[in-house]
VOGU-3710 file (C-alpha; in Angstrom, 3 decimals, decimal comma):
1> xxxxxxxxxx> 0,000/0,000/0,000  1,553/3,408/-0,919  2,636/6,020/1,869  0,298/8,823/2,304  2,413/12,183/1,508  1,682/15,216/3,435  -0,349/18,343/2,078  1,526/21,741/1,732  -0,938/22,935/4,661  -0,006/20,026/6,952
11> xxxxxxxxxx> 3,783/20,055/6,215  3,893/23,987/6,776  2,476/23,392/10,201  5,056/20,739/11,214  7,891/23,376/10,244  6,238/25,672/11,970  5,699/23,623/15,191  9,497/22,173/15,278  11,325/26,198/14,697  8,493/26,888/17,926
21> xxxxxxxxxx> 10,472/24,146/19,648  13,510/25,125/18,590  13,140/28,823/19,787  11,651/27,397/22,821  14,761/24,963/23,321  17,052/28,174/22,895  14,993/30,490/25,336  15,237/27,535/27,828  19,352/27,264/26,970  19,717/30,706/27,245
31> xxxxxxxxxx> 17,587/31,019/30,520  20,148/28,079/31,982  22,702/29,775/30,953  21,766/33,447/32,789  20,848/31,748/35,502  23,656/29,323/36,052  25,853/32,818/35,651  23,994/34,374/37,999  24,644/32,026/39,908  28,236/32,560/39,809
41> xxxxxxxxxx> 28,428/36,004/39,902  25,883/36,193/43,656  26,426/33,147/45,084  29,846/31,854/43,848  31,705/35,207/43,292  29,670/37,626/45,095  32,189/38,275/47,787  34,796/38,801/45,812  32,590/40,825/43,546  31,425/43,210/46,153
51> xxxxxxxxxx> 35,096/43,783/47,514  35,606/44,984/43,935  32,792/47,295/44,288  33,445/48,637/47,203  37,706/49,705/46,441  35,996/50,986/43,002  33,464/53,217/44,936  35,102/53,563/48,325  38,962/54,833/49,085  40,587/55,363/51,878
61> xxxxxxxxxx> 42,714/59,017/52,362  45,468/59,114/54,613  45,733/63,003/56,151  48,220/65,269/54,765  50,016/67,049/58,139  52,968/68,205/57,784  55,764/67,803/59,813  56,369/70,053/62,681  58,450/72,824/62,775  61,550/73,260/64,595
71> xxxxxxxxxx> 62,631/76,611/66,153  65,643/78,094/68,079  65,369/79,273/71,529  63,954/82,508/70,245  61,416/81,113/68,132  62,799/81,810/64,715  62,593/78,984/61,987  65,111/75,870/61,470  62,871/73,810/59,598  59,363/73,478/58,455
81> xxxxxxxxxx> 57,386/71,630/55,624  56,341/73,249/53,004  54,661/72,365/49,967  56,662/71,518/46,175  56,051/70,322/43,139  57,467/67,121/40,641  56,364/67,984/37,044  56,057/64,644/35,106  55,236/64,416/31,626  53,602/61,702/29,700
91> xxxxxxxxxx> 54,247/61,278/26,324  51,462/59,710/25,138  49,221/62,041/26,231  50,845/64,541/24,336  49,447/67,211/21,875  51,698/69,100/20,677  55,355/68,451/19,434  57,879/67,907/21,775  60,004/70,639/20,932  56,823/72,927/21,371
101> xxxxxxxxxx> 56,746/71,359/25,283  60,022/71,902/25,858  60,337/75,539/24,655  57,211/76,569/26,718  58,754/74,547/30,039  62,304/75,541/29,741  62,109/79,066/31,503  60,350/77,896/34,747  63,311/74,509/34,795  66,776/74,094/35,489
111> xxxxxxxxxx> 67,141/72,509/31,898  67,990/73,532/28,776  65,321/72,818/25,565  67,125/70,088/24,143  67,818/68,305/27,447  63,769/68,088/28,208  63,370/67,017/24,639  65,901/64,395/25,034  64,192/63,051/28,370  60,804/63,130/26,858
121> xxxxxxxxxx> 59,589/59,927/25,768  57,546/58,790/23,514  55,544/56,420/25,427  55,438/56,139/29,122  56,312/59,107/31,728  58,960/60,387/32,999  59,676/63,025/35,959  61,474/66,148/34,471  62,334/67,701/38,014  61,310/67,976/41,517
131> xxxxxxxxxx> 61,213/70,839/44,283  59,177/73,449/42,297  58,053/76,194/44,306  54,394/76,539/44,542  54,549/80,000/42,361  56,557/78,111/39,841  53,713/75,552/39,563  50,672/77,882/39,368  52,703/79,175/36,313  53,615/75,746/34,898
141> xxxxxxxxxx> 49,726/75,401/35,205  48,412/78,125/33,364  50,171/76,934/30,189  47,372/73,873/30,235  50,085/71,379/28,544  48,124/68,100/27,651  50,559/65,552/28,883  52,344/67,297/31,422  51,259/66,827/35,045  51,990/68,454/38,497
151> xxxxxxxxxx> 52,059/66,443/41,486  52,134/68,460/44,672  55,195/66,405/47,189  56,260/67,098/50,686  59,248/68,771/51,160  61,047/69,688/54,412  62,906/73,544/53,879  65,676/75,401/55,824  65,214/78,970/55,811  69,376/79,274/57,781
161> xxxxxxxxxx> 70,634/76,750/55,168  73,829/75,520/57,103  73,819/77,678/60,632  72,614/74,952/62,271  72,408/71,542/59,992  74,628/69,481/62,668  72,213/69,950/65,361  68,764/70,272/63,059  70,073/67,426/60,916  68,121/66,964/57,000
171> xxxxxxxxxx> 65,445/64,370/56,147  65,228/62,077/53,412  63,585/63,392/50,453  62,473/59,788/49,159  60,139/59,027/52,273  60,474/61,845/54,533  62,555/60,267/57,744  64,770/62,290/59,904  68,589/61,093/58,907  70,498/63,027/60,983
181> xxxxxxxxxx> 70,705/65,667/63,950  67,138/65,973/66,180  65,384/65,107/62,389  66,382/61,753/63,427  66,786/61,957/66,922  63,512/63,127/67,187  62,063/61,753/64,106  58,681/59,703/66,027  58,012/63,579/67,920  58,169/65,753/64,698
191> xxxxxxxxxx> 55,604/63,483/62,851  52,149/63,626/63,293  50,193/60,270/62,325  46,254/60,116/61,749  44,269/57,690/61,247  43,197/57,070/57,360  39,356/58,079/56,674  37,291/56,716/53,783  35,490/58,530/51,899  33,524/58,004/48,084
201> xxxxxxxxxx> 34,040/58,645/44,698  31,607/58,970/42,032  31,938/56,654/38,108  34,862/59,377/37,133  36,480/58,419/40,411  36,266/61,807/42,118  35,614/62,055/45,541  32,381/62,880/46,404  32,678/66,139/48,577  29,979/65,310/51,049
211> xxxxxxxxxx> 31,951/61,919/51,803  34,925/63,963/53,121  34,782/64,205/56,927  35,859/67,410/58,487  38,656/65,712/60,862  40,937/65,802/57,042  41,258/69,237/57,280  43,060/69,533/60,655  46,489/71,237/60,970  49,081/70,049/63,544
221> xxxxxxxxxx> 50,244/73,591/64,617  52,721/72,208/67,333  56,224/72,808/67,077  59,858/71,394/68,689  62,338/74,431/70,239  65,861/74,091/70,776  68,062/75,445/73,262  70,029/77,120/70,246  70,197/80,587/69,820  70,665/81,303/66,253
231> xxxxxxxxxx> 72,661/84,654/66,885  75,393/82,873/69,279  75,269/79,950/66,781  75,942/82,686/63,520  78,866/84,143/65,061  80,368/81,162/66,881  80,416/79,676/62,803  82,316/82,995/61,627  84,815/82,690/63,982  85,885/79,062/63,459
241> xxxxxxxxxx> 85,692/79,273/59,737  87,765/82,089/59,942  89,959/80,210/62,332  90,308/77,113/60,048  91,070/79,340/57,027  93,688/80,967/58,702  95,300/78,000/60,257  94,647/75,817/57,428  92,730/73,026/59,706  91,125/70,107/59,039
251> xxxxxxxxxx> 88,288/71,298/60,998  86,712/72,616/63,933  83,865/72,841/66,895  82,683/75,860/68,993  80,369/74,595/71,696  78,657/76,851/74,301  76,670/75,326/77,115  74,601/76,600/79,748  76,601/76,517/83,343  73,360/75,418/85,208
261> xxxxxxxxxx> 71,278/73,597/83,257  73,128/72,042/80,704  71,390/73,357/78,092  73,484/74,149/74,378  73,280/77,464/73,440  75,714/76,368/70,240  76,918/73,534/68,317  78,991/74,338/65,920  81,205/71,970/63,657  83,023/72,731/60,038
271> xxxxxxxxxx> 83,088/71,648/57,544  79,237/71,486/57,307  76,574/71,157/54,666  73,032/72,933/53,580  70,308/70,441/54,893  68,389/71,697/51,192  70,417/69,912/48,830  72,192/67,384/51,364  72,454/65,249/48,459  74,849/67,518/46,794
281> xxxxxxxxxx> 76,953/66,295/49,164  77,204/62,694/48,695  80,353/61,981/47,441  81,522/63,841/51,371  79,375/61,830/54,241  81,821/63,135/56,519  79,935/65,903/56,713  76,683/64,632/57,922  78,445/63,763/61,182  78,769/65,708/64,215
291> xxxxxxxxxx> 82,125/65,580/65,180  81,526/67,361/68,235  79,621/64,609/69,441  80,866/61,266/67,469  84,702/61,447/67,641  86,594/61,067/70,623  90,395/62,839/70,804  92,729/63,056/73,215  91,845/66,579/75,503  95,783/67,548/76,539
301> xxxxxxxxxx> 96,116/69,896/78,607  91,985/71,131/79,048  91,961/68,386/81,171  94,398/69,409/83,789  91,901/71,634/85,654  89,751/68,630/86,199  92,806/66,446/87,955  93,814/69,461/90,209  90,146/68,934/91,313  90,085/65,620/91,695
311> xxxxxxxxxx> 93,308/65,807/93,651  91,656/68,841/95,767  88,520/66,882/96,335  90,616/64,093/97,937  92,752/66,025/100,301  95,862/65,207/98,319  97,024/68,504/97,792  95,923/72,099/99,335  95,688/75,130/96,840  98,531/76,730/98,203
321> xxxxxxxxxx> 100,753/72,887/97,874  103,712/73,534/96,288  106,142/71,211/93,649  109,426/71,398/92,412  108,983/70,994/88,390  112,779/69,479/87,094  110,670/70,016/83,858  111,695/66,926/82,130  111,624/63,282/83,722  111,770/59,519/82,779
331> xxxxxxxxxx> 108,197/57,157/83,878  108,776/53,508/82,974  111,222/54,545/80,218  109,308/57,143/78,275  110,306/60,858/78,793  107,596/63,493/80,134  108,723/66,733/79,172  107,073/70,353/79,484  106,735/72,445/76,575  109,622/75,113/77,089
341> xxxxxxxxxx> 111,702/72,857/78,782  114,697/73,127/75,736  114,406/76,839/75,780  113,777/77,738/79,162  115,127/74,650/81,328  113,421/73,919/84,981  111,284/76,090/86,472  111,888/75,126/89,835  108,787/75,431/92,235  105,924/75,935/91,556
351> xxxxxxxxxx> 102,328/76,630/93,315  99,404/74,467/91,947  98,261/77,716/90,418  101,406/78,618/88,727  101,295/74,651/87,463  98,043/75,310/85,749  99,237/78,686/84,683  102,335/77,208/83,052  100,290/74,290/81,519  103,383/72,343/83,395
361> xxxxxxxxxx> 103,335/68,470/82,824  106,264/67,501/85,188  104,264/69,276/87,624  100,642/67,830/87,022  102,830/64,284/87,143  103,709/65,436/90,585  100,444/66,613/91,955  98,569/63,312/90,503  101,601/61,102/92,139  100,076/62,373/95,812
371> xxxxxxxxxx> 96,859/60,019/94,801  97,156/56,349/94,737  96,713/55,043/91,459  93,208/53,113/92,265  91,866/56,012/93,891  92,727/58,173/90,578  91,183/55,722/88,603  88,000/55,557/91,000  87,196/59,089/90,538  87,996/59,377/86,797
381> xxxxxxxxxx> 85,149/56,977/86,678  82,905/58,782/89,331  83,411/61,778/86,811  82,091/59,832/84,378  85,189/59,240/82,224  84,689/56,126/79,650  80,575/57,050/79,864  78,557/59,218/76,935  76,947/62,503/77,902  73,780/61,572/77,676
391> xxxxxxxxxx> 73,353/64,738/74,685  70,000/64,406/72,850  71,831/63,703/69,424  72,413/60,592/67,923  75,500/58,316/67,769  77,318/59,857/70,744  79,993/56,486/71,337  81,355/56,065/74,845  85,202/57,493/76,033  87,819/55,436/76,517
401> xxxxxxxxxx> 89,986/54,820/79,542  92,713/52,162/80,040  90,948/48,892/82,088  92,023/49,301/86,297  94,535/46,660/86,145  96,571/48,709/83,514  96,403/51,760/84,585  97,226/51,041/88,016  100,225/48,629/87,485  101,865/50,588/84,788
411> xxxxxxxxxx> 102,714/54,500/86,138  102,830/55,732/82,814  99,181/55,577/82,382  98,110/57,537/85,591  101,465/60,160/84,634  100,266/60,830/80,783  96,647/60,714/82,431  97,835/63,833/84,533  98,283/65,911/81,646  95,257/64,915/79,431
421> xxxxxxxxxx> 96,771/62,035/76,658  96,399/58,082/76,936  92,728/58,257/76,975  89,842/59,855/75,022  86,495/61,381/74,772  84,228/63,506/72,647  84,567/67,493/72,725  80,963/67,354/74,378  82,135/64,674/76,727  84,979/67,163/77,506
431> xxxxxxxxxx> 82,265/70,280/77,960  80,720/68,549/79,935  83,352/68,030/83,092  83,771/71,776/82,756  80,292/72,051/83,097  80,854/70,109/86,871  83,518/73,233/87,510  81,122/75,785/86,306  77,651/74,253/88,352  79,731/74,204/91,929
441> xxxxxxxxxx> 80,566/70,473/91,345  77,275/68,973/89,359  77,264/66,721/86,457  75,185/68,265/84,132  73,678/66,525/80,674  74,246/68,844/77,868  70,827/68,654/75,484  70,097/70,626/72,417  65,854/70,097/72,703  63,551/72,319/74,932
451> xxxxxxxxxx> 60,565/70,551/74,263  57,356/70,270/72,162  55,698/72,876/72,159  51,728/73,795/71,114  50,771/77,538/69,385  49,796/78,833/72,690  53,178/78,471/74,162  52,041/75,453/76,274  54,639/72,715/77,185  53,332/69,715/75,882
461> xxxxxxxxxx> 56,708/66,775/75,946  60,301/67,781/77,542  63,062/65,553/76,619  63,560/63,429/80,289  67,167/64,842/81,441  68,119/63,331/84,493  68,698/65,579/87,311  72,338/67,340/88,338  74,342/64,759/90,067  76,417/66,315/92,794
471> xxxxxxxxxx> 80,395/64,724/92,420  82,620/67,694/93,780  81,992/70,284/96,350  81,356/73,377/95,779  84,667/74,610/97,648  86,687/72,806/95,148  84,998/74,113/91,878  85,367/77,526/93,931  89,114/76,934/94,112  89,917/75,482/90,347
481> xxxxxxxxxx> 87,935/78,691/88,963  90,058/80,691/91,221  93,169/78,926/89,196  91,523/78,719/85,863  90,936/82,482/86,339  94,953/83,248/86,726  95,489/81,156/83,633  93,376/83,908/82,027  94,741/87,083/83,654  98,991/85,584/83,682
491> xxxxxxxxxx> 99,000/82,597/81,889  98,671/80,591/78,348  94,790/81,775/78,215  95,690/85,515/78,801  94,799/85,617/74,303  91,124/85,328/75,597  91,062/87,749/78,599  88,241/90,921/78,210  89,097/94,018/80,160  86,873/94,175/82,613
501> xxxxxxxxxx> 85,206/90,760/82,729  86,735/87,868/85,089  86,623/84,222/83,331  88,363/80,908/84,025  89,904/78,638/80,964  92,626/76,827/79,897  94,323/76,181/76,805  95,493/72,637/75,414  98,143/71,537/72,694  97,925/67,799/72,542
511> xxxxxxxxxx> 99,691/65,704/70,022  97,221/63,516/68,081  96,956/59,618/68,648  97,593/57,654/65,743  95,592/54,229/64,366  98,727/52,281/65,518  98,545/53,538/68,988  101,399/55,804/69,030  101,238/59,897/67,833  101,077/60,993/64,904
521> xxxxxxxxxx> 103,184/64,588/63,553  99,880/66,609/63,832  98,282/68,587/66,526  95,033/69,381/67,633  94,902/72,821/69,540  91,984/73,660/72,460  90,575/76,248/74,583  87,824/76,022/77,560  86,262/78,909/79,303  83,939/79,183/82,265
531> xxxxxxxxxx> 82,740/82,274/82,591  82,085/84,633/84,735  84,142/83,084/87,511  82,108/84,618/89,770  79,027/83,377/89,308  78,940/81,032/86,274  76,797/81,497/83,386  78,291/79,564/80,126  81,016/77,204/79,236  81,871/77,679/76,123
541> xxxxxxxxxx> 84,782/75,702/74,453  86,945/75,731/71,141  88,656/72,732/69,689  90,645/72,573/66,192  91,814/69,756/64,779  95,348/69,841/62,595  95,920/73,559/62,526  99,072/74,115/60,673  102,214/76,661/61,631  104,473/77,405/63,747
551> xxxxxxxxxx> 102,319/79,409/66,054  99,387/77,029/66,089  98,702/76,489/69,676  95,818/76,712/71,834  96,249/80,061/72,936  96,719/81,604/69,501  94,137/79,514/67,163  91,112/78,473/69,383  91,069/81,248/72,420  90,689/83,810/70,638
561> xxxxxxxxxx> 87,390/82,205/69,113  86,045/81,669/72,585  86,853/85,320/73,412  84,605/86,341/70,156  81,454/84,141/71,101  81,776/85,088/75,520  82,312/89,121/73,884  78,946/88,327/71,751  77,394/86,558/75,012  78,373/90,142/76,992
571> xxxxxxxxxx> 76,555/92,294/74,634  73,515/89,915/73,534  72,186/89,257/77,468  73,622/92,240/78,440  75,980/90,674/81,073  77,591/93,863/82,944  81,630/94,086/84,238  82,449/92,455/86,968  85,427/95,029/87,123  84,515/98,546/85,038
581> xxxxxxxxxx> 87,278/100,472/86,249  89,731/97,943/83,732  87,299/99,819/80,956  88,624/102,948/81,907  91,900/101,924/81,498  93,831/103,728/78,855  96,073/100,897/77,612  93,844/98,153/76,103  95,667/94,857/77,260  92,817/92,870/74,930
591> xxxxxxxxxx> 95,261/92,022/72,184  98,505/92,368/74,089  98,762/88,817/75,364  99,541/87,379/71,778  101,371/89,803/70,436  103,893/90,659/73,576  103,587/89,328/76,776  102,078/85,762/75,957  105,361/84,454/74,019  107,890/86,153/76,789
601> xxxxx> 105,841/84,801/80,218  104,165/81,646/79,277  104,708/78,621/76,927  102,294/78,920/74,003  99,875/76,161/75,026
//
């Protein structure tokens, strides 16, 4: 029997019935398919998909406050942040030819036109310079280059440049850290933290302004003092480079310390740097370090006042004891010999004073011999010999004195001792036992930091210095500053004597210790001052290091510094004479100490 075959109208529905199901199949496909990726994106991803979000639409700011500002001790500006600029350009956001760039950037940059267009690239960015004032920028910014791009930095500024960089110290341009001086030292005080804040941006990814919380807008206004004073630090800095010039030194420190508290009123050291541009600097790191407070030296004969105390203190000697100085003798096979003694011979006896006046050796031997050598050594350590300061400044090392056993079996030691060589400290270290002379026998710690400070004046952190440690009577210090004052008035420190003012010091010429533990042909020259003797204010100390010549000794190359900075201390607090009458006086004996009488009545120490 034959198959039946379809009619056109029957056929034409079964196409149309199976493309129905097929549409329907492909709904229902597609339908799986959206929901199977819904799926994925809410249930399976939707975490991680809503952390997306949320960084897209929500940021998080950290505040912008600057770090604080340091002042001196009269409130005039160290350091303080202040905004810059880093133009960048991106080359492939640029419109016009490069030359065209270059010409119109040139006149606000320290480059020439064909230097930017060589730095320019073609794809990519590139910053063309850093540290633009703000005015530079705003100019920069009216040109409205396509492609070039000014991003506002930090930068830290020093209006004095190099008066006071090796106290104040520089920070790092690259993340803004304190790397030397209080910048360092102080680095956790002078930066202010806050907590970040989120706020929201819109589909541009601007922030939304409402979305900005008011607590972004705060200013830390608080600042850090120092016990500096810029004028005593400006002159002190004159007069050693003037000094070193002359003299042809290696370099120098001036240091001038309050007699009571312990406070520095200047730090000086040269060679220095500018804290601005402290990277010019980098093929000299010397000169990021603080001599004054790093290096130790042997003192000479600056120490000597400190031993007749010691020897005082003890009842080993009375002020009027008196010595017979052979000026040249033999300890353990080495030969201890004064100054003079080829020229002039023996001075026969001598008074403790006249030993100190002299800057005698062979007599110091003699008036440290009275003292057994363990007792010496006892209150060399009492002093704090061998110990740091305690200064507010970073990498102050320790002194270093000879163990017990040594210096007690060998004689040599507590002999060269006497006169201020076989051991060593730092120039602040050595400051700092004038400063027991000068407070009536305390033990002072020198610090450069008042405190922090808010804009009302208010205290708000002091540095914790430990109290003034009584180690010597006030009797003693009475009687050395009665000596140290004749050194001034008849002896080697006579260079630094002002007419009508009475101050204590003493002058040292010590040969310098070699890396092989012997001496080397150089010299490093000294002068301390204590002034007024009367009633002590400041000590304020000079120390050079490898002044050349013949007449480079501590009365001609670092007294008369310390007689410029005490004359500037006279007229800035208005100090009056302790003797006017001298200022009456028709002969001026200011300068007549080194150019007469010093060379014919005292060695040149």
């Amino acid at each position: 029997m034959a198959k039946a075959s379809l009619s056109p109208r029957d056929w034409l529905r079964t196409v149309r019935s199976d493309r129905l199901m097929g549409v329907w199949l492909i709904l229902m496909l597609a339908t799986a398919g959206l929901l199977g990726r819904l799926f994925h994106l809410q249930v399976q991803q939707g975490k991680v998909l809503r952390e997306r979000a949320q960084n897209q639409q929500i940021s998080y700011i950290q505040p912008f406050v600057p770090r604080r500002t340091i002042f001196d001790r009269q409130q005039q500006v160290l350091a303080i942040d202040r905004p810059a600029y880093a133009v960048f350009v991106h080359g492939h956001l640029l419109r016009r030819p490069k030359l065209e760039i270059a010409n119109a950037l040139a006149p606000f940059l320290s480059q020439g036109v064909e230097q930017i267009v060589a730095a320019i690239p073609d794809q990519g960015s590139i910053k063309l310079v850093d540290g633009l004032t703000e005015e530079t920028a705003k100019r920069i910014r009216a040109l409205r280059l396509d492609g070039v791009e000014l991003v506002m930095e930090r930068r830290r500024y020093y209006p004095q440049q190099d008066l006071a960089a090796e106290v104040v110290g520089y920070v790092n341009i690259v993340d803004h850290k304190g790397m030397a001086g209080v910048e360092m030292a102080y680095d956790r005080w002078l930066t202010t933290t806050l907590e970040r804040y989120q706020v929201q941006r819109d589909g541009l990814g601007r922030i939304i302004p409402r979305s900005v919380k008011q607590q972004l807008l705060v200013s830390d206004r608080t600042f850090l003092q120092l016990t500096i004073d810029q004028r005593t630090q400006r002159v002190a800095r004159q007069l050693l480079k003037a000094a070193i010039a002359k003299y042809n030194a290696k370099r120098g420190t001036v240091l001038v310390m309050d007699a009571q508290t312990g406070e520095m009123r200047a730090l000086v050291t040269e060679p220095t740097f500018d804290p601005n541009r402290y990277f010019d600097y980098a093929q000299r790191p010397e000169v990021f370090k603080n001599w004054a407070v790093t290096d130790l030296y042997e003192p000479g004969s600056t120490f000597k006042p400190i031993n007749v105390a010691i020897a005082l203190e003890g009842g080993y000697i009375q002020p009027d004891s008196t010595f017979y100085d052979e000026g040249m003798l033999t300890i353990d096979g080495w030969p201890v010999a004064n100054f003079d003694f080829e020229s002039k011979g023996p001075p026969g006896r001598l008074t403790v004073s006249q030993i100190l006046e002299r800057s005698s050796n062979v007599g110091m031997v003699h008036i440290m011999e009275q003292m057994p050598p363990a007792v010496y050594y006892s209150w060399l350590q009492k002093l704090g010999l061998g110990q740091p300061s305690g200064i507010d400044l970073p990498s102050e090392p320790a002194g270093q004195l000879k163990n017990q056993a040594q210096f007690t079996t060998y004689r040599i030691e507590a002999a060269t001792t006497a006169f201020g060589q076989g051991f060593s400290l730092t120039p602040i270290q050595m400051l700092q036992l004038h400063g027991i002379l000068a407070s009536g026998g305390k033990i002072l710690t020198p610090h450069v930091v008042k405190g922090i400070f808010n804009e009302e004046g208010e205290l708000l952190y002091k540095p914790p210095i430990p109290e003034p440690r009584p180690v010597l009577s006030p009797t003693t210090t009475a009687q050395v500053l009665q000596m140290m004052e004749a050194v001034v008035e008849k002896g080697t420190g006579q260079p630094a004597r002002i007419p009508g003012y009475r101050l204590g010091g003493k002058t040292g010429t010590a040969q310098k210790a070699d890396e092989r533990g012997g001496y080397a042909n150089a010299k490093i020259t000294s002068f301390v001052a204590i002034f007024p003797t009367t009633a002590p204010r400041y000590v304020v100390m000079a120390v050079i290091d490898e002044p050349l010549g013949d007449d480079a000794f501590g009365s001609t190359v670092a007294a008369p510094i310390v007689k410029g900075v005490i004359a500037d201390l006279i007229a800035a607090d208005g100090i009056p004479p302790s003797h006017p009458e001298e200022l009456h006086k028709k002969t001026n004996r200011l300068a007549q100490p080194q150019d007469q009488s010093g060379v014919e009545t005292t060695p040149p120490d």
